[in-house]
Each structure stands twice: as structure tokens, then as C-alpha cells.
Z-matrix of the N, CA and C atoms (Angstrom, degrees):
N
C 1 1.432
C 2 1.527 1 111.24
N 3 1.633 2 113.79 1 -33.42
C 4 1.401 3 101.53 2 -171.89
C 5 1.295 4 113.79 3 -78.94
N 6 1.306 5 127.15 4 -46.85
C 7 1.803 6 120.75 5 139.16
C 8 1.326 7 119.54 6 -10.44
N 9 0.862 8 145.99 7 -76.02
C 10 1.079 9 160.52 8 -141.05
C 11 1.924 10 97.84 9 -67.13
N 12 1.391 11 106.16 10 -64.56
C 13 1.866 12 136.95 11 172.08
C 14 1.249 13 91.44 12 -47.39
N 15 1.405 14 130.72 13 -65.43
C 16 1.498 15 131.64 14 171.99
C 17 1.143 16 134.90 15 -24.33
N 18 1.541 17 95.52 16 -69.49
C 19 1.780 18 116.45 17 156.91
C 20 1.482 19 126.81 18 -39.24
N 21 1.390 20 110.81 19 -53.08
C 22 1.070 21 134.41 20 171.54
C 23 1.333 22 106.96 21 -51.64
N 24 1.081 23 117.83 22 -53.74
C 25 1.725 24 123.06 23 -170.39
C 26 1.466 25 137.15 24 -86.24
N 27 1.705 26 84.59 25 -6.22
C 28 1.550 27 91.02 26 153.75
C 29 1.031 28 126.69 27 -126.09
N 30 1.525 29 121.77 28 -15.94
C 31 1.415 30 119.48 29 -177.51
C 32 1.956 31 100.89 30 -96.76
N 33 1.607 32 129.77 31 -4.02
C 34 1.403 33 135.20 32 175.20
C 35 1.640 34 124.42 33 80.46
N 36 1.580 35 89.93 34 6.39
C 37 1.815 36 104.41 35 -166.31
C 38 1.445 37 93.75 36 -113.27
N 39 1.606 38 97.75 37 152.47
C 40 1.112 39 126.71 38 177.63
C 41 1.757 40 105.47 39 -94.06
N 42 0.905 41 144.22 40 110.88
C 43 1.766 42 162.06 41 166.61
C 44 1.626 43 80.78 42 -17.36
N 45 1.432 44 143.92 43 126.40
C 46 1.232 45 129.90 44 145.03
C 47 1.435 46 137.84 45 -69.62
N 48 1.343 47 110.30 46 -6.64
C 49 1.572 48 112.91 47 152.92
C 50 1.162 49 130.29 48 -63.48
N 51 1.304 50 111.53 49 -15.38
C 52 1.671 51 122.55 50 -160.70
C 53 1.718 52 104.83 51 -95.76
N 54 1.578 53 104.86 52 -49.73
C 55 1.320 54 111.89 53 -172.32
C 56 1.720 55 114.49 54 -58.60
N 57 1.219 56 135.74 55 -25.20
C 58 1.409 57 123.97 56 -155.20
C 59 1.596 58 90.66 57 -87.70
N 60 1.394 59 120.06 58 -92.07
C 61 1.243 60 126.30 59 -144.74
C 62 1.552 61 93.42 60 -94.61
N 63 1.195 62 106.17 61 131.11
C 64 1.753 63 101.69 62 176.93
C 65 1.982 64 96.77 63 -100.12
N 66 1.982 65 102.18 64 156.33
C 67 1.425 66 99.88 65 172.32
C 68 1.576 67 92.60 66 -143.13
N 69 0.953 68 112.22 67 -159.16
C 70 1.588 69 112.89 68 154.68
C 71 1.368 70 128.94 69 -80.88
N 72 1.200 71 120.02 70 -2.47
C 73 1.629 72 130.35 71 163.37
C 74 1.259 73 102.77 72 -85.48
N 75 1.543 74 137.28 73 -47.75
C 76 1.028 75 136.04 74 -135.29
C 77 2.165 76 100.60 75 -98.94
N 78 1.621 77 100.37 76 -33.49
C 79 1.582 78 118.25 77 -146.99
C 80 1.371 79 110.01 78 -51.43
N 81 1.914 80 99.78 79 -42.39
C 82 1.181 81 113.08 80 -163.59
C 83 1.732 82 121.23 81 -75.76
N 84 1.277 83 111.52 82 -26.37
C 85 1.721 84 153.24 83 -161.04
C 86 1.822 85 83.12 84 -81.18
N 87 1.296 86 105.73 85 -68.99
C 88 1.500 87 103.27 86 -163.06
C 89 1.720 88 105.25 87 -62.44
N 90 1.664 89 106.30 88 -40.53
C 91 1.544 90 81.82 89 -174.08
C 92 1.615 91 109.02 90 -92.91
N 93 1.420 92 132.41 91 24.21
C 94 1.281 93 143.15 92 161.53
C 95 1.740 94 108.64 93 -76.44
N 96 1.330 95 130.38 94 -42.24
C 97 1.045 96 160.97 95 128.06
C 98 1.252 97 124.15 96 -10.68
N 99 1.569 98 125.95 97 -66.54
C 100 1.335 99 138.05 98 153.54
C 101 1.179 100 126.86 99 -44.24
N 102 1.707 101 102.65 100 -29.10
C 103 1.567 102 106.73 101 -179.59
C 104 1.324 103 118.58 102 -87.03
N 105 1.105 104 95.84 103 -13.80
C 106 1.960 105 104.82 104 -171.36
C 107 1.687 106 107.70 105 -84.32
N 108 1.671 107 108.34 106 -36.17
C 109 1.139 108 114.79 107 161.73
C 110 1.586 109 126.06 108 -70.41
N 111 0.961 110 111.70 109 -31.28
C 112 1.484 111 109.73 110 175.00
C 113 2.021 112 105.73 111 -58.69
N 114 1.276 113 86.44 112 -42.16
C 115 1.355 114 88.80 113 -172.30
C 116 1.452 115 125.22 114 -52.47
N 117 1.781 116 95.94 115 -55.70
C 118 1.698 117 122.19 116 -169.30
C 119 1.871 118 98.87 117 -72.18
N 120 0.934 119 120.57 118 -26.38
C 121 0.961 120 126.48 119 161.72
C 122 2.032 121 160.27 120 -79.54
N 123 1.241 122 105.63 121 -32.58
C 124 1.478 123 147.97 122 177.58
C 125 1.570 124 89.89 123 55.69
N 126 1.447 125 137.74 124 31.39
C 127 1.110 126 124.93 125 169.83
C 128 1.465 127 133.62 126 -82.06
N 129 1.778 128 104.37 127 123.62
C 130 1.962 129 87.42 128 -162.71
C 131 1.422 130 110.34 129 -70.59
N 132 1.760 131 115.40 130 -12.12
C 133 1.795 132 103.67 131 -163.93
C 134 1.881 133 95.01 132 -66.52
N 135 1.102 134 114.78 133 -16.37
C 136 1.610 135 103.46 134 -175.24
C 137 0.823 136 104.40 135 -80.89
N 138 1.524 137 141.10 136 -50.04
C 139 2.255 138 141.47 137 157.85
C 140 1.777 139 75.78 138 -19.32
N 141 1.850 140 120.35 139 -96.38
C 142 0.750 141 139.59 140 -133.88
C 143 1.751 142 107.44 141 -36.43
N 144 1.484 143 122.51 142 -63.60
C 145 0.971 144 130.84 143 154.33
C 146 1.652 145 146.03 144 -39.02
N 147 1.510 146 95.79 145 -4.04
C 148 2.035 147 96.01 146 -168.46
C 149 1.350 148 73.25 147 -110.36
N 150 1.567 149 125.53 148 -28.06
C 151 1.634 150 116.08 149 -167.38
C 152 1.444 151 109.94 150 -72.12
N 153 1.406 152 122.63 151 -30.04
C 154 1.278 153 125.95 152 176.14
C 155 1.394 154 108.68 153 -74.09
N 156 1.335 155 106.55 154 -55.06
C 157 1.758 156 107.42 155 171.47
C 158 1.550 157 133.28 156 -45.64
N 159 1.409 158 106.47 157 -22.72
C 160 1.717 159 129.97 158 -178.66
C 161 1.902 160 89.12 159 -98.70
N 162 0.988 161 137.75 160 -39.22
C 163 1.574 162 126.32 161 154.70
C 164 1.150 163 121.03 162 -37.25
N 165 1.589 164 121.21 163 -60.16
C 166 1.457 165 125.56 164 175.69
C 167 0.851 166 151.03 165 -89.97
N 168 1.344 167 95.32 166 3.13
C 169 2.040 168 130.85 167 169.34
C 170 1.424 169 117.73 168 -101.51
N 171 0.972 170 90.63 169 64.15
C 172 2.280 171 79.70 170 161.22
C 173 1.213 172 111.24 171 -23.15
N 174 1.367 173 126.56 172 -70.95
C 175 1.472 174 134.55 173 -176.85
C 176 1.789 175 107.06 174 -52.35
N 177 1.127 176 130.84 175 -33.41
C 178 1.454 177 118.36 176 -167.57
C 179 1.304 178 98.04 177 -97.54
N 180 1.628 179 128.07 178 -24.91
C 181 1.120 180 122.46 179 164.51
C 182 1.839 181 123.94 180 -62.00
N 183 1.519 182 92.46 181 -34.30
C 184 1.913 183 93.16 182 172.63
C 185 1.386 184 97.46 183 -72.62
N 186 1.165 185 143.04 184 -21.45
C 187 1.552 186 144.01 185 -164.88
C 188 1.721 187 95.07 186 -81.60
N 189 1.081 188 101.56 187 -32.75
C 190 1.560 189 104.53 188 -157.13
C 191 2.116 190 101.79 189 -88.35
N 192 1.112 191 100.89 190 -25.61
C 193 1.605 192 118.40 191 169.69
C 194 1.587 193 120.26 192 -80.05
N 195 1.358 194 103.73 193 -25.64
C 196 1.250 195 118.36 194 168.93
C 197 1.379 196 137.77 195 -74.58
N 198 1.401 197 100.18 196 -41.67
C 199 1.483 198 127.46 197 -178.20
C 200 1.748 199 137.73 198 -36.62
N 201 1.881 200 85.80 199 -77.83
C 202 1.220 201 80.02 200 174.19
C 203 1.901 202 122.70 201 -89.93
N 204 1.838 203 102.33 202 -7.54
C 205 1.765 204 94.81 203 162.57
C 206 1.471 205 128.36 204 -55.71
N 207 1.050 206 122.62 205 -22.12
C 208 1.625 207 162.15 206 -168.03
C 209 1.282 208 101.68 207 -75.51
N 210 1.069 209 123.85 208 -69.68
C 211 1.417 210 165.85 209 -153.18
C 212 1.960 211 88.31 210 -82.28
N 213 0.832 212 92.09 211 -62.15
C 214 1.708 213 83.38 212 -171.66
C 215 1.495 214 127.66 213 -102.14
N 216 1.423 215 93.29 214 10.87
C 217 1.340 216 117.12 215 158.57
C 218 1.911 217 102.14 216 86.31
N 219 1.408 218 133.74 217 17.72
C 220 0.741 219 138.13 218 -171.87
C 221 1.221 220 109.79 219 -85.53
N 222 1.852 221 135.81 220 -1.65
C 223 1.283 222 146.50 221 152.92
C 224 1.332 223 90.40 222 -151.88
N 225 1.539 224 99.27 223 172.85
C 226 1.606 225 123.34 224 177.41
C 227 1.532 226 117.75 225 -87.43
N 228 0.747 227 107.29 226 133.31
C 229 1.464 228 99.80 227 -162.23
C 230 1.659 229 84.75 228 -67.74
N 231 1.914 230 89.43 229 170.18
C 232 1.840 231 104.62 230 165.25
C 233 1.626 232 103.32 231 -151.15
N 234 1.103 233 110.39 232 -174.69
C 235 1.230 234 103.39 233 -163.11
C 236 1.582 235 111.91 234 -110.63
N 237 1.473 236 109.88 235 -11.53
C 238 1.418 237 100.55 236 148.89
C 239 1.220 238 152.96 237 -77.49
N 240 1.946 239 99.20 238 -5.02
C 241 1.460 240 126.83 239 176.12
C 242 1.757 241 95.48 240 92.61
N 243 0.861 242 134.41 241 27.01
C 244 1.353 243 127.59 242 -160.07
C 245 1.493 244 99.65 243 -110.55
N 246 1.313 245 107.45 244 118.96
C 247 1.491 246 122.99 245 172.41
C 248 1.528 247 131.59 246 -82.55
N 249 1.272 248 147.76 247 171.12
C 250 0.981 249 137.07 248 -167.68
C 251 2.417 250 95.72 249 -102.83
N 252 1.158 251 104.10 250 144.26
C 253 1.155 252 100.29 251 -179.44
C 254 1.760 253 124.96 252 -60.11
N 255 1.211 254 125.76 253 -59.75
C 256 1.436 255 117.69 254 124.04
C 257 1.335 256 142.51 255 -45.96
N 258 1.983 257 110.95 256 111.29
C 259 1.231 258 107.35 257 -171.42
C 260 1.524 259 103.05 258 -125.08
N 261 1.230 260 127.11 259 143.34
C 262 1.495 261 117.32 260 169.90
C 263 1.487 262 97.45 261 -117.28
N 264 1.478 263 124.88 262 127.07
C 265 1.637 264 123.78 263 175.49
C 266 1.129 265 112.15 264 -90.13
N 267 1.341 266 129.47 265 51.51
C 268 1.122 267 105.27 266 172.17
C 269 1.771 268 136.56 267 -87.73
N 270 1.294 269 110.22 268 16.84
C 271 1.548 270 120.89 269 149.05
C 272 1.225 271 115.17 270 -77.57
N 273 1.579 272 117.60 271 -41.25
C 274 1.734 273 120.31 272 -153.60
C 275 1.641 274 83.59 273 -77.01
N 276 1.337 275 128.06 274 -54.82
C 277 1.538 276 114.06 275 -163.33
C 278 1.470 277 133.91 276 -42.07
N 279 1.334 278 92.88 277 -45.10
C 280 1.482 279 114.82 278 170.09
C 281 2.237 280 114.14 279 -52.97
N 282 1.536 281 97.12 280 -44.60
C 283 1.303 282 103.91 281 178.44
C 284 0.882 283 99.33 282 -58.53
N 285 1.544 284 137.56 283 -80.68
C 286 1.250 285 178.62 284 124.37
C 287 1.993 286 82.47 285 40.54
N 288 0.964 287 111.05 286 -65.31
C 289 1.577 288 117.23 287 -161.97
C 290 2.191 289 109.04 288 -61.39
N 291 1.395 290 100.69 289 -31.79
C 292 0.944 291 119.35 290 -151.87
C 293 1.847 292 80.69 291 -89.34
N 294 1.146 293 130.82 292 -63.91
C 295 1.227 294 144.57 293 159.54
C 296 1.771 295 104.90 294 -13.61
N 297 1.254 296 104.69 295 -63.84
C 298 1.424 297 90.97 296 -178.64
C 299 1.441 298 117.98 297 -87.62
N 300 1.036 299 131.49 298 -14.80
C 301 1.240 300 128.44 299 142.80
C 302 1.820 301 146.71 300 -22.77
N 303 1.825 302 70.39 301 -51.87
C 304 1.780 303 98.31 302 176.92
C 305 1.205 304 142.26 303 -121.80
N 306 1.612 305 105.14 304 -14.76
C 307 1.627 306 106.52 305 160.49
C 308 1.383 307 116.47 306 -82.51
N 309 1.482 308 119.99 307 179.62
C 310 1.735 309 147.09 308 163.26
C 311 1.014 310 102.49 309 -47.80
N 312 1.465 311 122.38 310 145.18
C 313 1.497 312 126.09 311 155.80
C 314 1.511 313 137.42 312 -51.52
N 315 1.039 314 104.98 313 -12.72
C 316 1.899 315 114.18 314 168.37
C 317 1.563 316 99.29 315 -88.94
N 318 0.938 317 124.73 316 -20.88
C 319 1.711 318 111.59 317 170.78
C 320 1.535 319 105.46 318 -93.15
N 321 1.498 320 119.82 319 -30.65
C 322 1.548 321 101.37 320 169.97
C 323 1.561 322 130.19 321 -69.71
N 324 1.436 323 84.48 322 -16.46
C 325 1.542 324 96.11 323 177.59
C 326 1.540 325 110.75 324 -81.95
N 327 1.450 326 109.27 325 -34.08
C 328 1.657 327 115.43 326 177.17
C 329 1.625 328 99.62 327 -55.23
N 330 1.489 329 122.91 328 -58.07
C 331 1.409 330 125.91 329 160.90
C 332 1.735 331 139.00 330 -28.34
N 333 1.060 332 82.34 331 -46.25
C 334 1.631 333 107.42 332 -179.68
C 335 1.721 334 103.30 333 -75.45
N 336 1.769 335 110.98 334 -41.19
C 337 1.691 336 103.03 335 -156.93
C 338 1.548 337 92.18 336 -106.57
N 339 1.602 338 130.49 337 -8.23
C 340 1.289 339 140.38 338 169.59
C 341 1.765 340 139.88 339 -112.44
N 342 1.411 341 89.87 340 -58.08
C 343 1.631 342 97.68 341 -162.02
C 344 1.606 343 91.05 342 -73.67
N 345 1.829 344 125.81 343 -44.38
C 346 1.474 345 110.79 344 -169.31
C 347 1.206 346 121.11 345 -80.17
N 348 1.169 347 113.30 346 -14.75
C 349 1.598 348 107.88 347 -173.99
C 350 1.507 349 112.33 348 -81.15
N 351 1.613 350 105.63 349 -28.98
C 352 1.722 351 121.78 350 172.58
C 353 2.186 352 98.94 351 -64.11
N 354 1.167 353 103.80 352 -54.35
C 355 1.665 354 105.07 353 -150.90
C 356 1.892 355 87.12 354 -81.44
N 357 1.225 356 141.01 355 -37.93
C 358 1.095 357 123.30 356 165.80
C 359 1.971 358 130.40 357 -55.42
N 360 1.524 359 92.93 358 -34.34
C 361 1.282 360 120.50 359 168.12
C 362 1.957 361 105.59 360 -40.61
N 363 1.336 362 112.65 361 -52.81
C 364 0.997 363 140.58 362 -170.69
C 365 1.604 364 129.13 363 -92.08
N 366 1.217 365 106.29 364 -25.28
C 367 1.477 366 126.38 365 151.57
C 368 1.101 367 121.40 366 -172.57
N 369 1.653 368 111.45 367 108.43
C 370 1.515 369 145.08 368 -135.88
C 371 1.794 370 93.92 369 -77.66
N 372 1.597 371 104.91 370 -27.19
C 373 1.549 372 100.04 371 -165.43
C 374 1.618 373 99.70 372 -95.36
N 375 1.337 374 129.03 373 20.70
C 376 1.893 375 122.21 374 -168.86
C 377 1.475 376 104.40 375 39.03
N 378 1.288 377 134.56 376 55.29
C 379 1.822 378 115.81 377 154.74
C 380 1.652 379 102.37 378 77.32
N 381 1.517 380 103.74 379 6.34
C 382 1.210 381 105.35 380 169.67
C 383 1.830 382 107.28 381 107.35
N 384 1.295 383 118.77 382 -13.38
C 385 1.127 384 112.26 383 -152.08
C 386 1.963 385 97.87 384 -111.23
N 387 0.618 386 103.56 385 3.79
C 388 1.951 387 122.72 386 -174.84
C 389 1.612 388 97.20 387 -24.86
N 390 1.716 389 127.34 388 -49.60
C 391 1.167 390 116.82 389 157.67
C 392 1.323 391 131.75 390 -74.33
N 393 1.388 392 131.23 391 9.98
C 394 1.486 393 128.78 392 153.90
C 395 1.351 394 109.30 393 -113.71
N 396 1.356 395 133.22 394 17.77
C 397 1.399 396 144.61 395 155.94
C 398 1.693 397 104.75 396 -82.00
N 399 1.351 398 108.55 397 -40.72
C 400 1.662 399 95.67 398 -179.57
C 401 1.671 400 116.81 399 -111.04
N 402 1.586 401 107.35 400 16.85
C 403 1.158 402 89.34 401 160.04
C 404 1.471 403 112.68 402 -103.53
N 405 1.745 404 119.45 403 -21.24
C 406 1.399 405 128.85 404 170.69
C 407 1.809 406 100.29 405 -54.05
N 408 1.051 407 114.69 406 -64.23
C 409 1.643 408 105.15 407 163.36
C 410 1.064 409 118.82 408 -12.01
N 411 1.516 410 110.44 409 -99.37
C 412 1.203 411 125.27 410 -159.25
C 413 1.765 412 116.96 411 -47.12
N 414 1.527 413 119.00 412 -13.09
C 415 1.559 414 121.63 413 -172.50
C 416 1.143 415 75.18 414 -119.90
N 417 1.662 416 173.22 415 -21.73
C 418 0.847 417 123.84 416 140.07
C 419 1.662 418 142.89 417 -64.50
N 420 1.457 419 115.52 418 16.98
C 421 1.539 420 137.75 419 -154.75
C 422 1.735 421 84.87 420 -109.72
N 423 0.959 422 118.48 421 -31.07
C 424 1.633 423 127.91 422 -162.53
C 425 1.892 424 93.82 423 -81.32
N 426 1.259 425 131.23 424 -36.80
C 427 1.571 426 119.44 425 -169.76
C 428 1.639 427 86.18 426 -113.84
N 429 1.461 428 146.37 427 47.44
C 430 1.355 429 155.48 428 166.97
C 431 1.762 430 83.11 429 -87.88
N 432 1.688 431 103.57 430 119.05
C 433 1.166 432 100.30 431 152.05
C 434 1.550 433 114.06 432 -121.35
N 435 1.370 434 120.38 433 6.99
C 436 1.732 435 108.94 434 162.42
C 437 1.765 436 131.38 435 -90.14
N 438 0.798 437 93.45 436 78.07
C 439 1.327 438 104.19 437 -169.30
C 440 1.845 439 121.63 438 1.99
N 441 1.066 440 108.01 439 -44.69
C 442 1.549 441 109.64 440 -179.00
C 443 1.843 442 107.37 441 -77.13
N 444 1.273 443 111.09 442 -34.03
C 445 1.067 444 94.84 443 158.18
C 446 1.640 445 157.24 444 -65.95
N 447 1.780 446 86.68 445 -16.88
C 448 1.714 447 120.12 446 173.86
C 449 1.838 448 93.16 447 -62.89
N 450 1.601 449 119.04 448 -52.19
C 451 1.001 450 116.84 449 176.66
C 452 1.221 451 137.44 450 -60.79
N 453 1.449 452 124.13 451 -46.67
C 454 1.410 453 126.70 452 152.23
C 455 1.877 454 123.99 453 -36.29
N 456 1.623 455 93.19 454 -30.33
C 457 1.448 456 83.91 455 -162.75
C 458 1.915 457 90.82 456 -83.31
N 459 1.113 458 103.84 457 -39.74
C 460 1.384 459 86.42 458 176.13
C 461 1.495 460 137.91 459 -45.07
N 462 1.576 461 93.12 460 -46.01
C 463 1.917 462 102.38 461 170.91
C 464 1.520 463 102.54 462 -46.79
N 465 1.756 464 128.28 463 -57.93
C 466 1.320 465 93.79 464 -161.82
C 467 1.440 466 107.71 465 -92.39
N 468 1.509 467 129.98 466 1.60
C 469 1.263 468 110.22 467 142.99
C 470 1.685 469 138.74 468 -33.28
N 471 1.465 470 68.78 469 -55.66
C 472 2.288 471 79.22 470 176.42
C 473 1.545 472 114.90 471 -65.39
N 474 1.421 473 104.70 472 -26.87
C 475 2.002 474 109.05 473 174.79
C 476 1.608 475 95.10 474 -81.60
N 477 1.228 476 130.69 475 -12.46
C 478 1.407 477 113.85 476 -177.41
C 479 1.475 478 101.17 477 -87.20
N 480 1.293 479 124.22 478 -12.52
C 481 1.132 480 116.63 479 -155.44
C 482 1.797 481 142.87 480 101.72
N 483 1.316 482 101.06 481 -26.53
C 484 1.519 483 114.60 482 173.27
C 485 1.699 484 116.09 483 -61.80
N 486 1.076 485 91.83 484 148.30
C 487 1.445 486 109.17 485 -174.73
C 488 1.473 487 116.77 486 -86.66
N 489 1.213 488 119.59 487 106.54
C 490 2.063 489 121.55 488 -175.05
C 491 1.680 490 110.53 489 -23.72
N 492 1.865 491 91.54 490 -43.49
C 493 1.966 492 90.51 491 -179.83
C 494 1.382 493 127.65 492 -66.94
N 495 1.941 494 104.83 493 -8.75
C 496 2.160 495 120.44 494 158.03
C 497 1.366 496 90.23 495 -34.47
N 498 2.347 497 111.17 496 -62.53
C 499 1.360 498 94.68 497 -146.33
C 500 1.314 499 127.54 498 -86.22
N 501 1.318 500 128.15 499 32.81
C 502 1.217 501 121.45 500 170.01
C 503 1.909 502 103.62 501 92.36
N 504 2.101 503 103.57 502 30.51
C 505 1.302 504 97.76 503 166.96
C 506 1.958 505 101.60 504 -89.98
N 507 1.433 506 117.75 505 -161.74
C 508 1.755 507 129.13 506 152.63
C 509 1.213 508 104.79 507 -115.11
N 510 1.305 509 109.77 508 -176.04
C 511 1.213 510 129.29 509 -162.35
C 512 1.646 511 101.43 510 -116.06
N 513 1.288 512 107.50 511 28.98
C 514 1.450 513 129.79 512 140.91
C 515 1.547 514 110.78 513 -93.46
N 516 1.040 515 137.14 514 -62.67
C 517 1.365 516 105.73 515 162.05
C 518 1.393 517 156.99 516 -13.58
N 519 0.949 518 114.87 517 -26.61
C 520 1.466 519 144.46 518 160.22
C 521 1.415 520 120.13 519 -90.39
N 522 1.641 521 96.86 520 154.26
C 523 1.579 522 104.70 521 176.10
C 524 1.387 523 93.84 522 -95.70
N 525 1.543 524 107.77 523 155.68
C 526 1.470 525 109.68 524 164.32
C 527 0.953 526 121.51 525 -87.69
């Protein structure tokens, strides 16, 4: 898989075996793949597209729940992708935080329209840190220069709870 992200991330292509039919050989490869391109690239139609694709995949969506707990050692991985029903992230948050901090805007947006709405989905409190998840947001929402991503980050701002006037609106904004 890490080959694969590699590939992806420097040459901007997706493997064309990987993209058509997803299985459980294939699920993990393609969205390892996606990520490398999001990266090498900063393009949102690819966010735009893995987010629709993780809509219509059960399987890329368990791939996508799986991933980065796995990934950050917050369970052991298995090979059916199968998680434990109680999860606390507290490895993934920390990644997760650092991530938006430091990648391109087509991966924050991949974040914003995928990875948080899945890993909050899954543990409502972030690893404990749910209030330094939306204030790292929100100042990283402030140097967003692709527009759709300014938007995404807001939606899960507003599911986190923060108030638009965090981001640097007045109280002209509002009706009285």
C-alpha cells in the first residue's frame, strides 16, 4: 500500500486496476492511492470524488473507518477492517490535528468532506480532544485558499459546535 501512495504521489495517477471495481484486495490500494494524489496534486475534484465514492461503497467506507485507527495504532489492524464497537482515538487525533495543520487544501478538504465526519461518527469525543480539533480547524480555516474547502471546513465547524464569530465574522453578520 505504501508504494502504491508513493506512486500516486509523484507521478498524480491513480493505478487503473484499482479504480473500477473495488473488493477487499483492491479497497484499501485505491484509497492509499487517492491519498497520494490528493496530496501531489491539491486537487479538490479528487476530495470531491473519493467522498462520493466512500458514499457508495460500504466497503470503502469500512476502509475509510478503519484506516487511520490502524494507522495510528489506536487498534490492531485485521483483515476484515473490522473495528471494535467502542473506540477511543486517541492516537488518530493527534495525527489527524497535525494533518490539518500541514497538508494542501484538497486533502483538508478530503478531511473535512471524509475522514472527520467518518472518525467523529465513530468517536464523538476525537481521542478526547474534540475541543482542540475545532479550534486547530478553525485557524487553520483562516489561510484556506480554495474556496470549497473554506466551506467544508465550516460545515464541520458548525457540527462541532463553534460559533461563525470563532472565525473572525462581527456582529454585523447577524440579524438582531
Amino acid at each position: 500500500m505504501n508504494l502504491l501512495h508513493h506512486l500516486s504521489l509523484s507521478t498524480g495517477e491513480t493505478p487503473r486496476a484499482l479504480s473500477p471495481d473495488l473488493n477487499r484486495n483492491t479497497a484499501l490500494a485505491f484509497r492509499s492511492s487517492t491519498m497520494g494524489r490528493l496530496i501531489s496534486t491539491n486537487d479538490p475534484e479528487i476530495a470531491f470524488a473519493y467522498s462520493r465514492k466512500v458514499d457508495e461503497s460500504p466497503l470503502l467506507k469500512m476502509v475509510e473507518e478503519w484506516a487511520f485507527p490502524t494507522y495510528c495504532h489506536d487498534v490492531k489492524p485485521s483483515q476484515d477492517f473490522s473495528l471494535p464497537r467502542s473506540l477511543l482515538m486517541r492516537q488518530t487525533a493527534p495525527e489527524i490535528i497535525r494533518e490539518i495543520e500541514t497538508y494542501n487544501d484538497a486533502y483538508l478538504l478530503y478531511l473535512a468532506l471524509t475522514a472527520l465526519p467518518t472518525l467523529l461518527g465513530r468517536d464523538g469525543t476525537f481521542g478526547l480532544r474534540r475541543d482542540e480539533l475545532g479550534a486547530r480547524l478553525a485557524a487553520r480555516r483562516e489561510r484556506v485558499a480554495l474556496p470549497e474547502t473554506g466551506v467544508a471546513c465550516d460545515a464541520i465547524l458548525s457540527e462541532l459546535g463553534r460559533d461563525d464569530r470563532e472565525l473572525g465574522g462581527t456582529k454585523f453578520d447577524y440579524a438582531w
